[in-house]
C-alpha positions as a LaTeX table, in Angstrom:
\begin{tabular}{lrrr}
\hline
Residue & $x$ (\AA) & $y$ (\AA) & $z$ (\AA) \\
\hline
Unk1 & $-0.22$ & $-7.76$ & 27.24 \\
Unk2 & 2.02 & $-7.82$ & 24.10 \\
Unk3 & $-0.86$ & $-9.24$ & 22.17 \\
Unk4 & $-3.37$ & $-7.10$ & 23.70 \\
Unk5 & $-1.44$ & $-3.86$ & 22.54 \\
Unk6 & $-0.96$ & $-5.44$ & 19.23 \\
Unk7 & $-4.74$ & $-5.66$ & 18.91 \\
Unk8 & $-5.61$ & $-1.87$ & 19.82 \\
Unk9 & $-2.70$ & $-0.93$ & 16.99 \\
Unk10 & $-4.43$ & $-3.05$ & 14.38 \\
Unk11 & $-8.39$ & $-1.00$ & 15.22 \\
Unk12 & $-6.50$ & 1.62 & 16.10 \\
Unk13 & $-7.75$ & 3.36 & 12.51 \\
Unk14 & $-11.58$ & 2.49 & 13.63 \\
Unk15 & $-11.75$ & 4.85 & 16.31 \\
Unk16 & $-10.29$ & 7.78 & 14.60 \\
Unk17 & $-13.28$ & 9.43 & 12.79 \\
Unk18 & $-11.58$ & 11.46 & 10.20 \\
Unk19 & $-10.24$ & 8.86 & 9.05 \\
Unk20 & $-13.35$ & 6.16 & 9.49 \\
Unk21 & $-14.89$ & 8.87 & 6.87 \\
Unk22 & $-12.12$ & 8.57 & 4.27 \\
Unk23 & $-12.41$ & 4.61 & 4.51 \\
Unk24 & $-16.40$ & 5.32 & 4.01 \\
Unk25 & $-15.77$ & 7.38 & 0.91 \\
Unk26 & $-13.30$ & 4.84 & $-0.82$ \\
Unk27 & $-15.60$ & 2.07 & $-0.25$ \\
Unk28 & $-18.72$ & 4.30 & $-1.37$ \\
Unk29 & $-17.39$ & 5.43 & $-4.89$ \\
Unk30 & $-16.29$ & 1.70 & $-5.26$ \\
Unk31 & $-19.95$ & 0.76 & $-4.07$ \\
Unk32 & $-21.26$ & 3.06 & $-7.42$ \\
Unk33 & $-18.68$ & 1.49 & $-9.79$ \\
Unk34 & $-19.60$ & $-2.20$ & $-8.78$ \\
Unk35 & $-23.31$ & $-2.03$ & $-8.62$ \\
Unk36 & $-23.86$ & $-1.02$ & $-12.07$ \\
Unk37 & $-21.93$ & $-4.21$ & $-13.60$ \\
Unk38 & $-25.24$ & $-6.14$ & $-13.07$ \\
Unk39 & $-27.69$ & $-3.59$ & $-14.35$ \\
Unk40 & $-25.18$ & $-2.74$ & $-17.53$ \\
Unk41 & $-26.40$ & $-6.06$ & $-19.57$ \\
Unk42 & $-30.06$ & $-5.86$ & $-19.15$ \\
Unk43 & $-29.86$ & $-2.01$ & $-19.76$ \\
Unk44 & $-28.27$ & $-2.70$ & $-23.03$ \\
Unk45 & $-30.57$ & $-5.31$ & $-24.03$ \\
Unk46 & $-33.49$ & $-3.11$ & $-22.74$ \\
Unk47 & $-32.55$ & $-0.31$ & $-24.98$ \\
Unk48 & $-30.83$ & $-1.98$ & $-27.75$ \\
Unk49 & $-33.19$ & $-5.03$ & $-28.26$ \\
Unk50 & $-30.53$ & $-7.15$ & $-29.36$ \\
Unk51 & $-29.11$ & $-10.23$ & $-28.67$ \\
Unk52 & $-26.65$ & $-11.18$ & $-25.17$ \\
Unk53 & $-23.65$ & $-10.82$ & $-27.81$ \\
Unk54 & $-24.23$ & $-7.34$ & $-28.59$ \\
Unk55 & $-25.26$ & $-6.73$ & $-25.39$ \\
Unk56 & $-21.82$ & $-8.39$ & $-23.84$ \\
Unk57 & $-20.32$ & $-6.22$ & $-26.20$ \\
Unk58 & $-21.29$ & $-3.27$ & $-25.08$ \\
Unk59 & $-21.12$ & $-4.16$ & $-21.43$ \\
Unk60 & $-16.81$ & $-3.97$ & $-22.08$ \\
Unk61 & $-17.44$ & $-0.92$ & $-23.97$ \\
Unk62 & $-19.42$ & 0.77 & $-21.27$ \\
Unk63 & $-17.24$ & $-0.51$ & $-18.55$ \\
Unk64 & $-13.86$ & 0.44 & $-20.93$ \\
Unk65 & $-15.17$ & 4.19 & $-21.20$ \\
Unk66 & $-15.79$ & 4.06 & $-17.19$ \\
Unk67 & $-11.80$ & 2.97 & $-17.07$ \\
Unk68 & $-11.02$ & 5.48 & $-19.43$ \\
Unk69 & $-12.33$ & 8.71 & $-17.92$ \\
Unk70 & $-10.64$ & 8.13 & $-14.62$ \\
Unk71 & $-7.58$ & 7.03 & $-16.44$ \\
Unk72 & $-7.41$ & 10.70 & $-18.33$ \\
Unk73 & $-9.19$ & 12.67 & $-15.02$ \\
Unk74 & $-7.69$ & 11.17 & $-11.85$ \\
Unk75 & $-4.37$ & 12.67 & $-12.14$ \\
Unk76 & $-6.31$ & 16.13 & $-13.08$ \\
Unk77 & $-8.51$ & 15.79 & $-10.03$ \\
Unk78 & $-5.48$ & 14.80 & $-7.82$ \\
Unk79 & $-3.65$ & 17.91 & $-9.23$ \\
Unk80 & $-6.47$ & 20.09 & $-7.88$ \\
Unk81 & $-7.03$ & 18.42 & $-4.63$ \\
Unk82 & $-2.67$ & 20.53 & $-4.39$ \\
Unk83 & $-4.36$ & 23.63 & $-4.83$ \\
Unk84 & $-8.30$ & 22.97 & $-3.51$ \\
Unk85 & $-9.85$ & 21.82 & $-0.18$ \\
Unk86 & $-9.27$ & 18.31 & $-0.73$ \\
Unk87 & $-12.26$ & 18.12 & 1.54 \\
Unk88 & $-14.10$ & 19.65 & $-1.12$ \\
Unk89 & $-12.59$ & 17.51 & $-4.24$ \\
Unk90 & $-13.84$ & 14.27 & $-2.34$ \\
Unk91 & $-17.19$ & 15.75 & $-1.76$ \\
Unk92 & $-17.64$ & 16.87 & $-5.35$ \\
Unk93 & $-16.68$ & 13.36 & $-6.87$ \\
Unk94 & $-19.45$ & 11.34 & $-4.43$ \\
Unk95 & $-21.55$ & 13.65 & $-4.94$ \\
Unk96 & $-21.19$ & 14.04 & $-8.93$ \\
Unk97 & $-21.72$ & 9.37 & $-8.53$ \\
Unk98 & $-24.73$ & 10.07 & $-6.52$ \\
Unk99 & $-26.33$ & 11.89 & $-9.62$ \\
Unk100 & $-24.67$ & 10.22 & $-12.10$ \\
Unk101 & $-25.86$ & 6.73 & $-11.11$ \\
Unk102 & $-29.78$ & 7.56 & $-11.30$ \\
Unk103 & $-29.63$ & 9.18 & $-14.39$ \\
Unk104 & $-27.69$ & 5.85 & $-16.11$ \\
Unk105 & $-31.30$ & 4.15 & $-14.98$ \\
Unk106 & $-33.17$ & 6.72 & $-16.59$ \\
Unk107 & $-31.30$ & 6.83 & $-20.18$ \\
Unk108 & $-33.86$ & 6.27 & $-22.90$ \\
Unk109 & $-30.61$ & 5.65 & $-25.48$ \\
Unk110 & $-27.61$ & 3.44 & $-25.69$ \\
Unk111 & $-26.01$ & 6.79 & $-26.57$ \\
Unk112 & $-27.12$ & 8.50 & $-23.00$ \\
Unk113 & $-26.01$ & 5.24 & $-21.34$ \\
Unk114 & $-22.33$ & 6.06 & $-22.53$ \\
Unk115 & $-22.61$ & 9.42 & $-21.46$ \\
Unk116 & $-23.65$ & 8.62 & $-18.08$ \\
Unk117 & $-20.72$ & 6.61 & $-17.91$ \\
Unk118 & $-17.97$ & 9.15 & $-19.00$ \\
Unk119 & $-19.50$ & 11.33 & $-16.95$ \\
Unk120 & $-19.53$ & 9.02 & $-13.92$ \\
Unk121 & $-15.81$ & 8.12 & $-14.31$ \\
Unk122 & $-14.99$ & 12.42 & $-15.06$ \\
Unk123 & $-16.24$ & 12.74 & $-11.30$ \\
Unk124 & $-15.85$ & 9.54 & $-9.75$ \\
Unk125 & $-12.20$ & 10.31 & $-10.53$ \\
Unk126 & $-11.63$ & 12.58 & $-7.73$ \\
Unk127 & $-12.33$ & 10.69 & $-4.71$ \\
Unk128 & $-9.04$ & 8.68 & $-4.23$ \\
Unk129 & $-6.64$ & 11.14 & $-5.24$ \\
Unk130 & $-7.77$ & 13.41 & $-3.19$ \\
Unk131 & $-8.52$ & 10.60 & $-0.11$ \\
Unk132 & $-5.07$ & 8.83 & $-0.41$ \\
Unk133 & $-3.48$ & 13.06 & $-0.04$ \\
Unk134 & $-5.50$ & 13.70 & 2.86 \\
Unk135 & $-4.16$ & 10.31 & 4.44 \\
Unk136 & $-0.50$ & 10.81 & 3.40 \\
Unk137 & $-0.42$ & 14.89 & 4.98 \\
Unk138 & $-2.28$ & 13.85 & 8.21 \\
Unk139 & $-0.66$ & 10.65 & 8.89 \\
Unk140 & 2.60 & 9.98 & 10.16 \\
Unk141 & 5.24 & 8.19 & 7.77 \\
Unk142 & 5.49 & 5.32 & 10.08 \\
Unk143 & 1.98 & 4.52 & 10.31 \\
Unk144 & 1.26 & 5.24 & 6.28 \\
Unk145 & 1.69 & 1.93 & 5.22 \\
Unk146 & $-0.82$ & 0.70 & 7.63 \\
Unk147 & $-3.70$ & 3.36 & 6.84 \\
Unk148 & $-2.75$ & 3.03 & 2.71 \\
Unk149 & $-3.86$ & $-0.75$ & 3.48 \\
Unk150 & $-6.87$ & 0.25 & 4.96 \\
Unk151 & $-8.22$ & 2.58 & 2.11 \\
Unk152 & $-7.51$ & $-0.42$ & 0.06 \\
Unk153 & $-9.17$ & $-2.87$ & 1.84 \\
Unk154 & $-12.24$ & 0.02 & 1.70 \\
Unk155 & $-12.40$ & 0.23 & $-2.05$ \\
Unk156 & $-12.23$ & $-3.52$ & $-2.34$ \\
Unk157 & $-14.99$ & $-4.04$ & $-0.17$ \\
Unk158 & $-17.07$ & $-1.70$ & $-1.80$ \\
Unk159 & $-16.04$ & $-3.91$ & $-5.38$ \\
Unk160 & $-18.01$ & $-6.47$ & $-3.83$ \\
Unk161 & $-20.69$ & $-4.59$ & $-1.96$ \\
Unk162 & $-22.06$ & $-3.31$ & $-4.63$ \\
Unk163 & $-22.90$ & $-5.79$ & $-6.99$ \\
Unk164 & $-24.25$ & $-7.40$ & $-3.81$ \\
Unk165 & $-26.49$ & $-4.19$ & $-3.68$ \\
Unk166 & $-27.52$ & $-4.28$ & $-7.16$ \\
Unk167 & $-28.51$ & $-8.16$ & $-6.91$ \\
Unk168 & $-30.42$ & $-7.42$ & $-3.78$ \\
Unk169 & $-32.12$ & $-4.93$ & $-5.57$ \\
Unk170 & $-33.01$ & $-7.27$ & $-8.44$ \\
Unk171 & $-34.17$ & $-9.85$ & $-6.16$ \\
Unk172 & $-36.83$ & $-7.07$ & $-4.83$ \\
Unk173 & $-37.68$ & $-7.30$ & $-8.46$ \\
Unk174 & $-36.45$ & $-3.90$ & $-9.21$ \\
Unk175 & $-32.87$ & $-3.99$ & $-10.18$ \\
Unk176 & $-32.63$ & 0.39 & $-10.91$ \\
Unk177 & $-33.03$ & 0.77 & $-7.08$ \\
Unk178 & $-29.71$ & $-0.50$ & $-6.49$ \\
Unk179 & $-28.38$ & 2.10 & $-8.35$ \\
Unk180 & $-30.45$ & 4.09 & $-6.10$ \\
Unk181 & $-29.18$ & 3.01 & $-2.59$ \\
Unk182 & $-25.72$ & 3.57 & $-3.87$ \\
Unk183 & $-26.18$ & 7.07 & $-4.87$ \\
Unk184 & $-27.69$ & 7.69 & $-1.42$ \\
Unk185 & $-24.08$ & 6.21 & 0.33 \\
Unk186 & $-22.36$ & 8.03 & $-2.03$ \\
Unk187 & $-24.83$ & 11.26 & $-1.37$ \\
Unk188 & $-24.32$ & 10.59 & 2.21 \\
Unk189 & $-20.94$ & 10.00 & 2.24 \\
Unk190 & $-20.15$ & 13.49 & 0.23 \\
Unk191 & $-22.21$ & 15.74 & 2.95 \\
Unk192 & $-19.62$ & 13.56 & 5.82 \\
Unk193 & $-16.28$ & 14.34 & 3.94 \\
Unk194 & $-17.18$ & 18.08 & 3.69 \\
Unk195 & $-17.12$ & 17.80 & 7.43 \\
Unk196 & $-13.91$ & 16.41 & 8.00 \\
Unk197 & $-11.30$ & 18.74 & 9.87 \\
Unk198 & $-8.61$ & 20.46 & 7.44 \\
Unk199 & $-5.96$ & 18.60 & 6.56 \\
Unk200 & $-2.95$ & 19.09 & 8.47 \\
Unk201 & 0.40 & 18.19 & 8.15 \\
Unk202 & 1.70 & 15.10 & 10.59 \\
Unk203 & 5.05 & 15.01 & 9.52 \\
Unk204 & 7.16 & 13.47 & 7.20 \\
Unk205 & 4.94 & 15.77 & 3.73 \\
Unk206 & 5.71 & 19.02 & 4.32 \\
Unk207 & 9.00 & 18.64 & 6.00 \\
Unk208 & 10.08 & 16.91 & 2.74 \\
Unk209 & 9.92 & 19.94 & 1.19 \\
Unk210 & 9.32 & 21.39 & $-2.79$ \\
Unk211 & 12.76 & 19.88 & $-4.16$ \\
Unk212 & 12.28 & 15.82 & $-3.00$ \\
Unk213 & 10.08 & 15.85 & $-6.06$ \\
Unk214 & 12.15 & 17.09 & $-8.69$ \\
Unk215 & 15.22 & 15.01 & $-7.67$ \\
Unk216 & 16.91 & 12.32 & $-10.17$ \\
Unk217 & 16.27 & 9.53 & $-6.93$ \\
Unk218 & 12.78 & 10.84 & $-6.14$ \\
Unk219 & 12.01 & 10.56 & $-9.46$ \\
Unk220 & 13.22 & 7.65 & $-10.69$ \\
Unk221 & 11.24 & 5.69 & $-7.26$ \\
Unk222 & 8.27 & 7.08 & $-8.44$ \\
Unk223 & 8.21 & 6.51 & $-11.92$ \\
Unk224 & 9.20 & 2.52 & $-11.51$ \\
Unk225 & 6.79 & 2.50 & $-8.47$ \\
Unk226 & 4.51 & 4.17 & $-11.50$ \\
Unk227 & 5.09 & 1.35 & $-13.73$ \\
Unk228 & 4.69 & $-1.67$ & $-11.08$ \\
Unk229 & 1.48 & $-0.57$ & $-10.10$ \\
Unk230 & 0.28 & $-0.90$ & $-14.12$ \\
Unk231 & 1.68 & $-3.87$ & $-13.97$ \\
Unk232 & 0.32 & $-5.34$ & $-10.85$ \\
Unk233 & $-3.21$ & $-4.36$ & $-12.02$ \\
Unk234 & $-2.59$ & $-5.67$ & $-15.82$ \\
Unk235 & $-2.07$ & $-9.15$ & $-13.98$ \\
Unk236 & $-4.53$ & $-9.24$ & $-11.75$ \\
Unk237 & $-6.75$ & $-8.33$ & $-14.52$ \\
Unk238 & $-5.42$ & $-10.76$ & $-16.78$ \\
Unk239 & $-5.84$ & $-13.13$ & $-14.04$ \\
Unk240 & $-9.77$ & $-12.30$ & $-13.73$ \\
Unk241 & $-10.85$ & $-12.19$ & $-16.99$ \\
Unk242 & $-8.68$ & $-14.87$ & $-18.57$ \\
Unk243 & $-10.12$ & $-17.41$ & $-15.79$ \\
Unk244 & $-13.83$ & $-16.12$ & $-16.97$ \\
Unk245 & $-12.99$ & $-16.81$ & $-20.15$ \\
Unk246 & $-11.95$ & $-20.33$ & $-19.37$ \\
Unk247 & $-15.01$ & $-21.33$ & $-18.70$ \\
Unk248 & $-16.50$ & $-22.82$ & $-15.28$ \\
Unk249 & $-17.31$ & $-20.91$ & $-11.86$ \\
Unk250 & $-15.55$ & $-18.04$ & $-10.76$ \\
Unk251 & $-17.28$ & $-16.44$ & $-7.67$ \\
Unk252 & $-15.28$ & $-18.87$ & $-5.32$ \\
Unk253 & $-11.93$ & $-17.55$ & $-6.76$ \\
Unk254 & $-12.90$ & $-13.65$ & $-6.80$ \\
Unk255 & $-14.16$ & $-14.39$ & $-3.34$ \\
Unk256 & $-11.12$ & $-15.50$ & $-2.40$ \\
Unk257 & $-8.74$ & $-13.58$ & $-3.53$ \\
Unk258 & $-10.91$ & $-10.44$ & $-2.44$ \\
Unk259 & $-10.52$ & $-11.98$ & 1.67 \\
Unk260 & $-6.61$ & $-12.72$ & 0.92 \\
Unk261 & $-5.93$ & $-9.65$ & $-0.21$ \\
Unk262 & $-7.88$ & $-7.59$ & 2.44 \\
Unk263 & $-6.07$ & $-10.14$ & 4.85 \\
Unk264 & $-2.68$ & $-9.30$ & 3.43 \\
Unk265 & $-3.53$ & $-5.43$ & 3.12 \\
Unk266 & $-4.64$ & $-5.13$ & 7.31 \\
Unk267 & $-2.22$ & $-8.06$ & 8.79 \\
Unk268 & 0.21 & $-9.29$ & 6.13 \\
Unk269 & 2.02 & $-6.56$ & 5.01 \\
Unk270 & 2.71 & $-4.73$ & 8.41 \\
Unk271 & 3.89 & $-7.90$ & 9.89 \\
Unk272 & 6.56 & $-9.15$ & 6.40 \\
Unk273 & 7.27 & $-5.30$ & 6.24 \\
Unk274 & 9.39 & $-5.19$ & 9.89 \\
Unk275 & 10.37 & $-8.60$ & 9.82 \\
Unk276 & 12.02 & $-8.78$ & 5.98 \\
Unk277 & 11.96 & $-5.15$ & 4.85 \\
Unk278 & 10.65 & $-3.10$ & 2.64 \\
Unk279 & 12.90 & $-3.68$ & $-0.22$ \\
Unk280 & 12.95 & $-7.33$ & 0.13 \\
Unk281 & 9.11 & $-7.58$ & 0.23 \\
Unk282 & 8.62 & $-5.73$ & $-2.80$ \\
Unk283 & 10.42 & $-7.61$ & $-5.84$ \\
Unk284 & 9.89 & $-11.12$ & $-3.82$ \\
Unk285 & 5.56 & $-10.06$ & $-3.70$ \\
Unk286 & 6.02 & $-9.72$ & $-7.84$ \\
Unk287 & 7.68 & $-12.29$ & $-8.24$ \\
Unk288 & 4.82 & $-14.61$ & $-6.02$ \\
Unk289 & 2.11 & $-12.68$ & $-8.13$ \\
Unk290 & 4.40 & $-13.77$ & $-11.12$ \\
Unk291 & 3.73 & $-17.26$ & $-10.76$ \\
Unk292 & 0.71 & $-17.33$ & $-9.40$ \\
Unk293 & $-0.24$ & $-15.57$ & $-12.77$ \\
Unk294 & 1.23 & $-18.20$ & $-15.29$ \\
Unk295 & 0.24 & $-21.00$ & $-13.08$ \\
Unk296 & $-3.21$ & $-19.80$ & $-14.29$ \\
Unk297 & $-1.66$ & $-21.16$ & $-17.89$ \\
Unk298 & $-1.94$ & $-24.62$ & $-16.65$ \\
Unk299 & $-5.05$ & $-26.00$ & $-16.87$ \\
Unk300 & $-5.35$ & $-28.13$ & $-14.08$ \\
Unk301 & $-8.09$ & $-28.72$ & $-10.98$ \\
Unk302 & $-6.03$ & $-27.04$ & $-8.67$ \\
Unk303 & $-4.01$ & $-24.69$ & $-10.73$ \\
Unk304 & $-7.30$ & $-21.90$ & $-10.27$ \\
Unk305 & $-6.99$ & $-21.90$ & $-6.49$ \\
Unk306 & $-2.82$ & $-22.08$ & $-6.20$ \\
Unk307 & $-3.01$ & $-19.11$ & $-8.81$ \\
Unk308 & $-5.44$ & $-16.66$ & $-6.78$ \\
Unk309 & $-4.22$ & $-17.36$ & $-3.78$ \\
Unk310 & $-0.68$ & $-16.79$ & $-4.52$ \\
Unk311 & $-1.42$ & $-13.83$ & $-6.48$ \\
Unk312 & $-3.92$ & $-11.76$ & $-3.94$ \\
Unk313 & $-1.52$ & $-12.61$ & $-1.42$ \\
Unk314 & 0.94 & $-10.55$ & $-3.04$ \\
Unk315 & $-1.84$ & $-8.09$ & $-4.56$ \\
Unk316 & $-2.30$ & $-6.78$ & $-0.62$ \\
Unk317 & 1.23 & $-6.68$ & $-0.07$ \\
Unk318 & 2.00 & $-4.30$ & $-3.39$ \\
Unk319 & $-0.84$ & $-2.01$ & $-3.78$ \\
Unk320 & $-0.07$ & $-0.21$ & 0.04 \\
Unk321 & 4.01 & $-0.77$ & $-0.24$ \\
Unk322 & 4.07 & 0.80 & $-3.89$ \\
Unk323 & 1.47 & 3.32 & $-2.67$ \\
Unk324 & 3.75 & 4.02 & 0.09 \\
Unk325 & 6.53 & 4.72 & $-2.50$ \\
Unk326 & 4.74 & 7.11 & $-4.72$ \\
Unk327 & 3.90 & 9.41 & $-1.21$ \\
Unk328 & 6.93 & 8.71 & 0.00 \\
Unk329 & 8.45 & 10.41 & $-3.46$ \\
Unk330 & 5.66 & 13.08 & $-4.11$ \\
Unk331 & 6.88 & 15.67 & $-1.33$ \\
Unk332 & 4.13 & 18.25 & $-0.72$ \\
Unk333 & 1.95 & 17.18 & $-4.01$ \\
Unk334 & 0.62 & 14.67 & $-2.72$ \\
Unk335 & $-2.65$ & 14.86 & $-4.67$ \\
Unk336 & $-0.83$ & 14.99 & $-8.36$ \\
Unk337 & 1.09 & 11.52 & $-7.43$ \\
Unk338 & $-2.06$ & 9.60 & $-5.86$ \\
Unk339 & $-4.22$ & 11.05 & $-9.03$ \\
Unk340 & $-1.19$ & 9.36 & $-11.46$ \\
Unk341 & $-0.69$ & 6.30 & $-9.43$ \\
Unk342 & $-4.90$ & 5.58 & $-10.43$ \\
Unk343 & $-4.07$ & 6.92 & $-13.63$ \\
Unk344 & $-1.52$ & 3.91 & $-13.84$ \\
Unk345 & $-3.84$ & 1.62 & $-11.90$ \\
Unk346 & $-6.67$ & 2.31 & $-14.66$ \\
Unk347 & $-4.06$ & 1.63 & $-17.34$ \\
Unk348 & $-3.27$ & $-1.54$ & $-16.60$ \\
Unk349 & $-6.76$ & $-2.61$ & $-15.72$ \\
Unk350 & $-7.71$ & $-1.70$ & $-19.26$ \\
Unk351 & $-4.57$ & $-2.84$ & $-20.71$ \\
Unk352 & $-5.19$ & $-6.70$ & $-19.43$ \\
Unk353 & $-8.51$ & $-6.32$ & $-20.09$ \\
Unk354 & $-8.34$ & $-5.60$ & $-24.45$ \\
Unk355 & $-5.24$ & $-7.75$ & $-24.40$ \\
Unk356 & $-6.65$ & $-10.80$ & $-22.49$ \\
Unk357 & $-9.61$ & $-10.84$ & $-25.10$ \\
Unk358 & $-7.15$ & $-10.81$ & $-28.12$ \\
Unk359 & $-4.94$ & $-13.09$ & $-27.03$ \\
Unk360 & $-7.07$ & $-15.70$ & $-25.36$ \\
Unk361 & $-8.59$ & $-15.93$ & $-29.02$ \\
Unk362 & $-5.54$ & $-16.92$ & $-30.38$ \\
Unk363 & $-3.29$ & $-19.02$ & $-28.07$ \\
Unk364 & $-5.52$ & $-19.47$ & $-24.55$ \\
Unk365 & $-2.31$ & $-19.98$ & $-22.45$ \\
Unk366 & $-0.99$ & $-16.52$ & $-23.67$ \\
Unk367 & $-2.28$ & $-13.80$ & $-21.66$ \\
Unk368 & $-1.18$ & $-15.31$ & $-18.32$ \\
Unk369 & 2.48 & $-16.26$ & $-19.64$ \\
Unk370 & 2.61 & $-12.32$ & $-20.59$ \\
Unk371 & 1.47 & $-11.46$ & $-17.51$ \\
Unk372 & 3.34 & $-13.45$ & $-15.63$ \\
Unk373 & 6.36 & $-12.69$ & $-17.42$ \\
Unk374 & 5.80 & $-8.71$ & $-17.18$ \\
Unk375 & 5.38 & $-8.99$ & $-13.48$ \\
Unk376 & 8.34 & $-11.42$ & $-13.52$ \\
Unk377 & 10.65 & $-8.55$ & $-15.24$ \\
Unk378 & 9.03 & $-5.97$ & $-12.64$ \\
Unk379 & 10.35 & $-8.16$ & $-9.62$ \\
Unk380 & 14.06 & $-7.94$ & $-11.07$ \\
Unk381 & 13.68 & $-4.59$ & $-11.78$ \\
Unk382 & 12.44 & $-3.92$ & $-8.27$ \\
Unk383 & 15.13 & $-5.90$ & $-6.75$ \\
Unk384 & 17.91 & $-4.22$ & $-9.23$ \\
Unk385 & 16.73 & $-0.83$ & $-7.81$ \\
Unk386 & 18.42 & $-0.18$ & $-4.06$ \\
Unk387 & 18.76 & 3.36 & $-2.79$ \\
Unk388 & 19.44 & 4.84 & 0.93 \\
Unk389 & 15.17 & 4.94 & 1.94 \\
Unk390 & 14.79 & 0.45 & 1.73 \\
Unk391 & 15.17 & $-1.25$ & 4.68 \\
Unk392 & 18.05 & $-3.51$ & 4.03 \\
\hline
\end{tabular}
């Protein structure tokens, strides 16, 4: 019985609609952010003419300017979801991929390929704000942790799904309709959201009421839960492109730590959450991803698969928990903290991105010892910080 009830908890989120329709729009604008990473290269080289160097080249550059307009938009977008139907702000950001993504297969210039792509990160930018705000007003504070997971685990998914799309697309010999299919999910997905019942508060946002936000504490928790989540995504980052750079095959690895993460997001965390505490959880989770990070400094056989699976592992623990934190903080404005928490979380994914590049040049071992140590310095500061909300 005790393991029957323990099931129902853990689908519990598939049978509430609303909610099924947020996870659909995380993994949807996801879905049109990974399914142009295959098409990006041979678009380039289609346009440009020039050689796979060039056309690498711009590939970062495209993807960089991507990062770079929801990095200066999300917390804008999340800011407007406070005053706006957030309803409407999701709808208006899959709806704004869905066009976006057709006309990046129908540039005729390297310069309309970049604009396609600032534009597509301007309106991509307000779908999670805005999704992660709806979650944390109708959801209890005792089941936030759990449903934060979930949205995580959606956007993940979609990471993968759609360069799966775009491949199966290419394999139909027409690698543009990917792009296509996409926009339709996203188009789909936007006319679904608009549906969705208005947010309500479940307790635990509005009862927090408009001076949690602008105390020292509240603060404080935020902007180090701020900071962690940079530097959880600089390492993970690091971790990716420093191990492509090494040379060798890397689909096993991302594979990997994409279904130990997910794992961790839906079972782990819950589960390590009641049984050590929050607090706990947190600075030991950086300091796992810590060494898994470095370890990737050691080139050995079986450093690779020690080093992803240590680090997703904590990955799905710390993007929910410090998600979790930021609501927790953000009192009624719930939209202006999720929109700065991706503004953090595009940060550091740009951040490890420039740096791994540089450094790898220079010393190879480098990037993951800075990583490692960054995230090393966030687990002490995590475990330095104790106020009256951990769990002891």
């Amino acid at each position: 019985m005790t393991a029957r009830r323990r099931g129902a908890s853990f689908l519990r989120p598939l049978g509430d609609v609303p909610f099924l329709l947020l996870l659909v729009a995380g993994l949807a604008v996801s879905m049109s952010y990974g399914v142009t990473l295959p098409v990006l290269p041979e678009l380039v080289l289609r346009l440009q003419g020039s050689g796979a160097d060039v056309a690498a080249r711009h590939t970062g550059w495209l993807t960089g300017a991507y990062t770079v307009a929801l990095f200066a938009f999300s917390p804008v977008w999340g800011a407007v979801s406070d005053f706006l139907d957030r309803r409407w702000v999701i709808a208006i950001g899959l709806a704004g991929s869905a066009i976006a993504l057709p006309l990046l297969g129908t540039a005729d210039s390297l310069a309309g390929v970049y604009a396609a792509r600032i534009a597509a990160g301007l309106v991509a930018a307000a779908v999670m704000p805005a999704v992660l705000a709806y979650v944390a007003e109708t959801t209890a504070p005792a089941r936030r942790q759990r449903r934060f997971a979930w949205v995580a685990s959606a956007t993940a998914l979609g990471f993968l799904l759609g360069p799966v799309a775009g491949g199966a697309a290419s394999a139909l010999g027409d690698r543009m309709s990917g792009l296509q299919l996409v926009a339709l999910v996203c188009l789909l997905a936007a006319v679904l959201v608009a549906r969705l019942p208005q947010a309500k508060d479940a307790g635990g946002v509005a009862a927090l009421g408009p001076g949690i936000a602008t105390s020292s504490l509240s603060l404080g928790r935020m902007r180090q839960a701020l900071l962690l989540t940079a530097a959880v995504v600089f390492g993970i980052t690091v971790a990716e492109v420093g191990l492509t750079l090494q040379g060798g095959p890397v689909a096993p690895y991302f594979a990997l730590c994409s279904i130990l993460m997910v794992a961790m997001q839906l079972a782990g965390y819950p589960l390590l959450e009641r049984w050590i505490g929050e607090h706990r959880l947190v600075w030991i989770s950086l300091a796992v991803m810590a060494v898994g990070v470095a370890l990737l400094s050691w080139r050995a056989p079986w450093s690779p698969a020690v080093a992803f699976a240590l680090a997703a592992s904590a990955l799905g623990v710390l993007i929910p928990a410090l998600a979790v934190r930021i609501s927790s903080a953000a009192g009624p404005r719930q939209g202006r903290a999720m929109g700065r928490q991706a503004a953090a979380s595009n940060l550091g994914q740009a951040g490890g991105a420039a740096l791994t590049g540089v450094l790898f040049s220079a010393v190879a071992a480098a990037p993951f010892l800075l990583a490692g140590a960054l995230l090393a310095v966030g687990a002490v500061l995590a475990w330095a910080q104790r106020d009256g909300s951990n769990h002891p």
